[in-house]
C-alpha positions in Angstrom: 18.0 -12.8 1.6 14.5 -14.0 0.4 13.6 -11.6 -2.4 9.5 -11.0 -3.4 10.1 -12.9 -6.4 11.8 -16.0 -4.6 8.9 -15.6 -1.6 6.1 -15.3 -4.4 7.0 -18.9 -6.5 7.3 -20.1 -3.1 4.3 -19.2 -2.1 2.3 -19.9 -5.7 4.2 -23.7 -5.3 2.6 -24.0 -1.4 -0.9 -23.0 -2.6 -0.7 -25.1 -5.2 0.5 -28.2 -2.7 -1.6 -27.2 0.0 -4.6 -27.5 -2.8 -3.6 -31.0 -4.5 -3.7 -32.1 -0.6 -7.2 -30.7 0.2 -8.4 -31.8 -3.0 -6.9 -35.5 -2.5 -8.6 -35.5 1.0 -12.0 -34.4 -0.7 -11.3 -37.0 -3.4 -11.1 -40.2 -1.0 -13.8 -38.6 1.3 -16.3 -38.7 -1.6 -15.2 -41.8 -3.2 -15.3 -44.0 0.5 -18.3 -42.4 1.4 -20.1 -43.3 -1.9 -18.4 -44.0 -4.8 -16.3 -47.1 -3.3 -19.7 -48.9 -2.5 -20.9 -48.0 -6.0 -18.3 -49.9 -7.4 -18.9 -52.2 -5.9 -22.5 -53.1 -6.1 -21.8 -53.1 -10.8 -18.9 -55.5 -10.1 -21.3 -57.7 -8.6 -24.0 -57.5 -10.7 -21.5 -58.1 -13.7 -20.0 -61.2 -11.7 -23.6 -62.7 -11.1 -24.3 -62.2 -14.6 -20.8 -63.8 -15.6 -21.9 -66.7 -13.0 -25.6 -67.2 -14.9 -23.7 -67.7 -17.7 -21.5 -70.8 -16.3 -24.5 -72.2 -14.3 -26.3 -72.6 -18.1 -23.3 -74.3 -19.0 -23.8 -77.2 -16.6 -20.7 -78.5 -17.5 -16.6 -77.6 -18.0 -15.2 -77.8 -20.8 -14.0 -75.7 -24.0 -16.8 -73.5 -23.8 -16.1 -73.2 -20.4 -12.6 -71.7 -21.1 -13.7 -69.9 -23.8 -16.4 -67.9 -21.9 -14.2 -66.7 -19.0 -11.1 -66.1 -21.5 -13.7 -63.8 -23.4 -14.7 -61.9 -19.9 -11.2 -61.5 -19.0 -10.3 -59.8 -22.0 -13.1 -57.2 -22.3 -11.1 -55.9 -19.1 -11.5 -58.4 -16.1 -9.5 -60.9 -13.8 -11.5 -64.0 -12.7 -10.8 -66.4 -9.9 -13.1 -69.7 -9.9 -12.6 -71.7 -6.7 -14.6 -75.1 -6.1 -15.4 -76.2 -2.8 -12.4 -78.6 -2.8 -10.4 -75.4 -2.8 -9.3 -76.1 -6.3 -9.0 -72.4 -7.7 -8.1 -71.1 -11.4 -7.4 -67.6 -12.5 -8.7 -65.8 -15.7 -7.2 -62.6 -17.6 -4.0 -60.8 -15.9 -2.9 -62.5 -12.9 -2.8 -61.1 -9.5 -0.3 -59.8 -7.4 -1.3 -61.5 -4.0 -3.2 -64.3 -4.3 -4.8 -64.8 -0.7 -8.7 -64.5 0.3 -9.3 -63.3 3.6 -11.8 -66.0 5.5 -14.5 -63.3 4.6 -14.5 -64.4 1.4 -15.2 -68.2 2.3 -18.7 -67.4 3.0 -19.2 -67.4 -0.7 -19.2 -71.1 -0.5 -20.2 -72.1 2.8 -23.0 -69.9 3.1 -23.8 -68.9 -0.2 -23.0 -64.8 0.5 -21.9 -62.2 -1.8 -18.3 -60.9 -1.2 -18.1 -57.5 -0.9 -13.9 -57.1 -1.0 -14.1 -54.1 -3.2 -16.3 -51.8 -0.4 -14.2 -53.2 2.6 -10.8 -53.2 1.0 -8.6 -51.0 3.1 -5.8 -49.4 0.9 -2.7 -47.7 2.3 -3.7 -44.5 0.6 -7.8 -45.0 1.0 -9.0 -44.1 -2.8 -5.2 -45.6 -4.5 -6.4 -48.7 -2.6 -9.0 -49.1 -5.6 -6.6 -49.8 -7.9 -4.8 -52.3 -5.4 -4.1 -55.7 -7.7 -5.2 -57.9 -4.7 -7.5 -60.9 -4.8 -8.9 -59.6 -1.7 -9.9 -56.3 -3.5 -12.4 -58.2 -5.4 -15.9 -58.8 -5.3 -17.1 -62.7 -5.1 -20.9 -64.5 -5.9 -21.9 -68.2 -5.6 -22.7 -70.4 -8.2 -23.3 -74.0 -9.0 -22.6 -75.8 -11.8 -23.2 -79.9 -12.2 -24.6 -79.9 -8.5 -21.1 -78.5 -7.5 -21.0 -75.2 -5.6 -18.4 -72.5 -6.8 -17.0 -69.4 -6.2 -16.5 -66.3 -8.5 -14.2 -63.6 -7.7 -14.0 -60.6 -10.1 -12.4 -57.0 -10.0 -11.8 -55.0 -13.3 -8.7 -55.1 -15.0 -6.2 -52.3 -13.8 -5.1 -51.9 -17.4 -9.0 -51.3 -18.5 -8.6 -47.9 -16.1 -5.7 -46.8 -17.7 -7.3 -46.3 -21.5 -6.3 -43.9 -24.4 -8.7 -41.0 -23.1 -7.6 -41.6 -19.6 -3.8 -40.9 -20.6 -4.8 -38.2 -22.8 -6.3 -36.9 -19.9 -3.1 -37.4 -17.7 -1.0 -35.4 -19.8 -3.7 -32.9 -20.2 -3.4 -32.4 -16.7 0.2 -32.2 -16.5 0.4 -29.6 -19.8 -1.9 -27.6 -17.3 0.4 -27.6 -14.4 3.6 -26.8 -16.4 2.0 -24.0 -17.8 0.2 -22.7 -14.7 4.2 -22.9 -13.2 5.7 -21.3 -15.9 3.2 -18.5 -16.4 3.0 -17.8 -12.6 6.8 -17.4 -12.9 6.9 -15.1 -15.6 4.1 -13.3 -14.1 6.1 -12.9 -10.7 9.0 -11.9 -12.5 6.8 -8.9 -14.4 5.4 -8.2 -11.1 8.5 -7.8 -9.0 10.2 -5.8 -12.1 8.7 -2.3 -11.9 9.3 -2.9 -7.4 13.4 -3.8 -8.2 13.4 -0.5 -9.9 11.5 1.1 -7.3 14.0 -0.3 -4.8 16.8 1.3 -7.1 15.4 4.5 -6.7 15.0 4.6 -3.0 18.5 3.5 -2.5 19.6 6.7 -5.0 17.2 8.9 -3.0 19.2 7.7 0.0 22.1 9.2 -1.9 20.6 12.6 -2.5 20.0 11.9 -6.0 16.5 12.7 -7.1 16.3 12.4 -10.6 16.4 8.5 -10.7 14.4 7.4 -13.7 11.5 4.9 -13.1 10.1 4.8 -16.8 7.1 2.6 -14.8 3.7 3.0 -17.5 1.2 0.9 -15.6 -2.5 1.1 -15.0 -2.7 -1.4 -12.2 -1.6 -0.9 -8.4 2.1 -0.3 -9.1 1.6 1.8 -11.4 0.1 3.8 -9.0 2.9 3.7 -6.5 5.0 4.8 -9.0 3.3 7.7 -10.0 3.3 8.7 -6.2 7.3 7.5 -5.7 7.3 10.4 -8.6 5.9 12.7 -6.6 7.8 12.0 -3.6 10.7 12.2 -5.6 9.9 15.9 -7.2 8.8 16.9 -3.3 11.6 16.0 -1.8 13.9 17.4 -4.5 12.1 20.7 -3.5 12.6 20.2 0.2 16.4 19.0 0.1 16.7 23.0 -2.0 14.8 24.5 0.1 16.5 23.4 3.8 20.1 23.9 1.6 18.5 27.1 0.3 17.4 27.7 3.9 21.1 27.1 5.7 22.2 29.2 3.3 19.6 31.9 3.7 20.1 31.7 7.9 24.1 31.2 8.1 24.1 34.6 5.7 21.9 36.2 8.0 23.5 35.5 11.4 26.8 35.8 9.7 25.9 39.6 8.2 24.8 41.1 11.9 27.4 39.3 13.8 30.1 40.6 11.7 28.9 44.3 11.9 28.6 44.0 15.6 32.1 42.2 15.5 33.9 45.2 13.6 32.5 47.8 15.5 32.8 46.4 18.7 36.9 46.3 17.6 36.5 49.3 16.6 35.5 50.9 19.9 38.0 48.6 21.5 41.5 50.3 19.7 40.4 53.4 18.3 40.0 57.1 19.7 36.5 58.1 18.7 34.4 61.2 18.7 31.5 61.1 21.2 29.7 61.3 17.9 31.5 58.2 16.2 31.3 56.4 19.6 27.5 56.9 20.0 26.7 55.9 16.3 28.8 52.3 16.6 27.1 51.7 19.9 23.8 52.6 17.9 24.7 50.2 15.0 25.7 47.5 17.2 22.4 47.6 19.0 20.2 47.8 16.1 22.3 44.7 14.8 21.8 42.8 18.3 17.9 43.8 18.0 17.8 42.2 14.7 19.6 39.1 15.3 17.0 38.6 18.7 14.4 39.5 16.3 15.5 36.6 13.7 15.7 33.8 16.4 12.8 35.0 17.7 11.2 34.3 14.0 12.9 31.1 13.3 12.2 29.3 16.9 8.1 30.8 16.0 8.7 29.0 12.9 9.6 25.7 14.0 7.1 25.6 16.4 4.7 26.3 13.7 6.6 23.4 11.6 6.7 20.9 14.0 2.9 21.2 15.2 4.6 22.1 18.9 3.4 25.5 19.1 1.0 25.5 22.5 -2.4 26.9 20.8 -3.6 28.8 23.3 -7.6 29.9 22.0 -9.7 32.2 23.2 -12.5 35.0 22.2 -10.3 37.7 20.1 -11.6 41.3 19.3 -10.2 41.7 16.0 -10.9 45.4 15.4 -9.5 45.9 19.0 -6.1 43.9 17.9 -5.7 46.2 15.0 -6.3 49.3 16.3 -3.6 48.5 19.1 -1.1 47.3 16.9 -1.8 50.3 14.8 -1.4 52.8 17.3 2.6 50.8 18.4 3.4 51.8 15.0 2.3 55.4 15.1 5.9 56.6 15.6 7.1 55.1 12.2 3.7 56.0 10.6 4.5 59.7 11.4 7.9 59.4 10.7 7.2 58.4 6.8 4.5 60.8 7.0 2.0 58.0 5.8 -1.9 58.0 6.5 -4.0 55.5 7.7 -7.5 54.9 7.2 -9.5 51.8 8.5 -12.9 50.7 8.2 -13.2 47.8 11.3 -16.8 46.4 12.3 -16.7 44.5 15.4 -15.7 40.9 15.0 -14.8 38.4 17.8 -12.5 35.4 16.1 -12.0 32.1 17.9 -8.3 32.6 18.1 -4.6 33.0 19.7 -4.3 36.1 20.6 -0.2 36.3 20.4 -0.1 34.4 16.9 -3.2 37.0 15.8 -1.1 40.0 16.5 2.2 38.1 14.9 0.3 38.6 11.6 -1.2 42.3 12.1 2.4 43.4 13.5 3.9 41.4 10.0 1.6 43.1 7.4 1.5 46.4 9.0 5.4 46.7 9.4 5.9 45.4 5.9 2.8 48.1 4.6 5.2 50.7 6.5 8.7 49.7 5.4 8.0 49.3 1.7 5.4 52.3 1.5 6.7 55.8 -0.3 6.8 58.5 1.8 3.7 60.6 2.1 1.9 56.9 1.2 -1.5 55.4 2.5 -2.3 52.2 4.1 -6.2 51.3 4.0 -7.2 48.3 6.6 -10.5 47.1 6.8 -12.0 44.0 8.7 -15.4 42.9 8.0 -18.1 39.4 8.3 -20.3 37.6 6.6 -21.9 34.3 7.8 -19.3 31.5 6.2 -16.2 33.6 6.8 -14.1 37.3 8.3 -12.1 39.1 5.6 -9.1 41.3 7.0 -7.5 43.4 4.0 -4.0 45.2 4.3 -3.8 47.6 0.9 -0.9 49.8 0.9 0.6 52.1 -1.9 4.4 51.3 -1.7 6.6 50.1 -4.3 4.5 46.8 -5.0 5.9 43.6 -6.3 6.3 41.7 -10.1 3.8 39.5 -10.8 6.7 37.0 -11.2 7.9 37.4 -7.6 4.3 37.1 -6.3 4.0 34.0 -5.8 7.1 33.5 -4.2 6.5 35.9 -1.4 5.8 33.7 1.0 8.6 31.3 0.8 11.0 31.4 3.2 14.0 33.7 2.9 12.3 35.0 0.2 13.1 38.3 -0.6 12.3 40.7 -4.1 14.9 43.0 -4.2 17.7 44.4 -2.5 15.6 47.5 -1.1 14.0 45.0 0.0 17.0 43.1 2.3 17.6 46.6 4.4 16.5 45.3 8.1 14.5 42.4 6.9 14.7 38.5 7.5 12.3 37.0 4.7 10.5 35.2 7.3 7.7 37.5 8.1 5.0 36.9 5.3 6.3 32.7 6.4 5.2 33.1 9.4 2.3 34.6 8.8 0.6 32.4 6.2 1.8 29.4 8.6 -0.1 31.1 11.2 -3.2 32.2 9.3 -3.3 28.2 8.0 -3.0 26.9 11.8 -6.8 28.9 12.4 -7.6 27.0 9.1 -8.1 30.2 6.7 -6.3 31.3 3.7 -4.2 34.8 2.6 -3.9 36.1 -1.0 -1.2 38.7 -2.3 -2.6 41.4 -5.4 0.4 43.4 -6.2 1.6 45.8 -9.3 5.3 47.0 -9.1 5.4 50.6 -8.0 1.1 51.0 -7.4 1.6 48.9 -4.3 0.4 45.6 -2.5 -2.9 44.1 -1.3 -3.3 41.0 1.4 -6.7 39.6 1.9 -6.9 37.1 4.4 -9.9 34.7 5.3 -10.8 33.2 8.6 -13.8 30.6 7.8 -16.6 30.1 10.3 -16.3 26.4 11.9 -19.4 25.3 10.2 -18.6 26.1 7.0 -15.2 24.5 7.2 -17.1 21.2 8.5 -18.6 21.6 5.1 
């Protein structure tokens, strides 16, 4: 497998090839397109002044030798030919001796040589440095009415100086430390992701308390800090869908037995029409509430999954609670519990079923957990950025601590509070509220009662 910190080098060693290659090519582009002919042009002007110096001579001799031992060792090679073809070298020797027939011209017809700017390496710009007679540049002179030829190219050894080594290894110190610190780097980098690989494998094993111990200020550090999050998130998720299997299986389980035992019940004993009439009765109320609790959780996942079909429309608010009011007057009467509303006309962009889910939720909870002989104040109102609806009832109210819990799934305070209940209600209704893009608040005080306040904002005030 190619791991980040194998694939990083890897890449950091390509750049770094693919750049030497460009920066080679740019190299011999600028030096053929100017500085080769450069060169060449100051060799010739130093071999023409080399060649004045001979023709004052006039004649061979030991000055002669003495001169052109003296230019080759201030750093140059030197070749005189004589129109017999009789030719001596000067300085270091070369490595090929041959002159093209170019070069001839320097005696026949008097021309400059110009080997240096036409000199065709194998590797273009390494070509300059090519020991070659031919790579040289060659000027006419004459010396006791004898024409001559001198060919000249700088000393190979003269380009390779102190400073020019010093500059070599320079060079190199550069590249082994560039290497080296792009391979430490990579191996800092890819550090803090190894351990962030670590703790997605352990998160793939339901542990989610790996420790990352990542303090960066940079990128990763960043991704971290959200992996963190993640890690807390779905540590709270993984409770809550255990917490929620839990929660369901008791709840099926609880109904199903009931219905099981009495159903035997009626099945091998001899009952009383009374007896027989009060299992049938707690058998259907145990059926209602196991329809009831489907009915919530398939709502729920809907609501979960985004799947629910949103069905909007123009909803009379005040109409909606009056309605679902007046279903309920039964088990308002029963408890002996007044109502008293205060509902101006509103029409809410809205689904209707989902709308009532929440008034039928509230009021049903207002009336199971009120006292008897209790109130229940609803009132509905507008203003231009939002509609408040508020449910205030004077049951046995909630802890502060449980208050903000009361909308979790499951969730319920107290036993009292477990008697013909699911813990899915006030769930379902915040989900819903949140899916018309509004908000709901609970203000409760054990035994003074319990206050919702939901908010539907206007469209334009969302947008803003």
């Amino acid at each position: 497998m190619k791991t980040l910190y194998r694939k990083f080098i890897a890449a950091t060693l390509v750049i770094l090839a693919i750049s030497i290659v460009l920066s080679f090519i740019l190299t011999n582009w600028v030096y053929m397109t100017s500085t080769k002919g450069k060169i060449d042009r100051q060799n010739v002007v130093i071999a023409e002044e080399i060649a004045h110096g001979l023709e004052n001579m006039h004649s061979s001799g030991p000055a002669y030798d003495t001169y052109l031992n003296s230019m080759s060792k201030l750093g140059y090679q030197l070749y005189i030919v004589s129109e017999t073809g009789e030719g001596e070298f000067f300085g270091q020797p070369f490595n090929k001796t041959e002159l093209p027939e170019e070069a001839a011209k320097v005696l026949t017809d008097q021309e400059v040589y110009h080997g240096m700017d036409s000199f065709a390496g194998q590797f273009l710009l390494m070509g300059h440095f090519s020991n070659d007679l031919e790579n040289t540049v060659g000027v006419p002179f004459t010396m006791n009415d004898q024409n001559y030829g001198l060919f000249l190219r700088p000393n190979n050894k003269l380009l390779f100086s102190d400073i020019h080594m010093i500059f070599a290894w320079f060079f190199v110190a550069i590249a082994v430390v560039s290497i080296t610190g792009v391979i430490w780097f990579a191996k800092h980098l890819i550090k803090p992701i190894t351990k962030l690989t670590e703790a997605t494998r352990e998160i793939t094993r339901e542990n989610f308390n790996f420790p990352l111990n990542i303090a960066r200020r940079d990128e990763i550090g960043q991704l971290a800090e959200s992996f963190s999050r993640m890690q807390e998130q779905l540590q709270h998720n993984d409770e809550a869908r255990k917490s929620f299997i839990n929660n369901v299986s008791h709840d099926f389980q609880s109904p199903l037995m009931n219905i099981q035992g009495y159903a035997e019940l009626l099945q091998t004993q001899k009952l009383s029409a009374v007896e027989h009439f009060e299992y049938v009765q707690i058998i259907d109320q145990e059926s209602k509430r196991l329809s009831n609790l489907t009915k919530q959780l398939l709502l729920l996942t809907s609501l979960d999954q985004k799947s629910y079909p949103m069905k909007l429309s123009e909803v009379k608010l005040d109409r909606q609670i009056k309605e679902t009011i007046r279903r309920h007057q039964w088990r308002l009467e029963e408890k002996e519990i007044e109502v008293s509303y205060k509902l101006a006309p509103v029409i809410f962009k809205g689904d209707p079923e989902l709308l009532v889910n929440i008034w039928d939720n509230l009021l049903t909870n207002a009336i199971k957990y009120n006292s008897h002989g209790g109130s229940i104040l609803i009132s509905l109102s507008q203003t231009e950025s939002a509609i408040e609806v508020v449910f205030k009832d004077t049951g046995i109210g909630i802890s502060e601590d449980a208050s903000s819990q009361i909308f979790d799934r499951f969730y319920r305070v107290d036993s009292a509070r477990k008697k013909d209940g699911t813990g899915l209600g006030l769930s379902i209704v915040k989900q819903i509220i949140e899916l018309h893009d509004g908000e709901i608040r609970a203000d409760s005080q054990a035994g003074k009662g319990t206050t919702f306040t939901i908010t539907f904002f206007r469209e334009k005030h969302r947008e803003e």
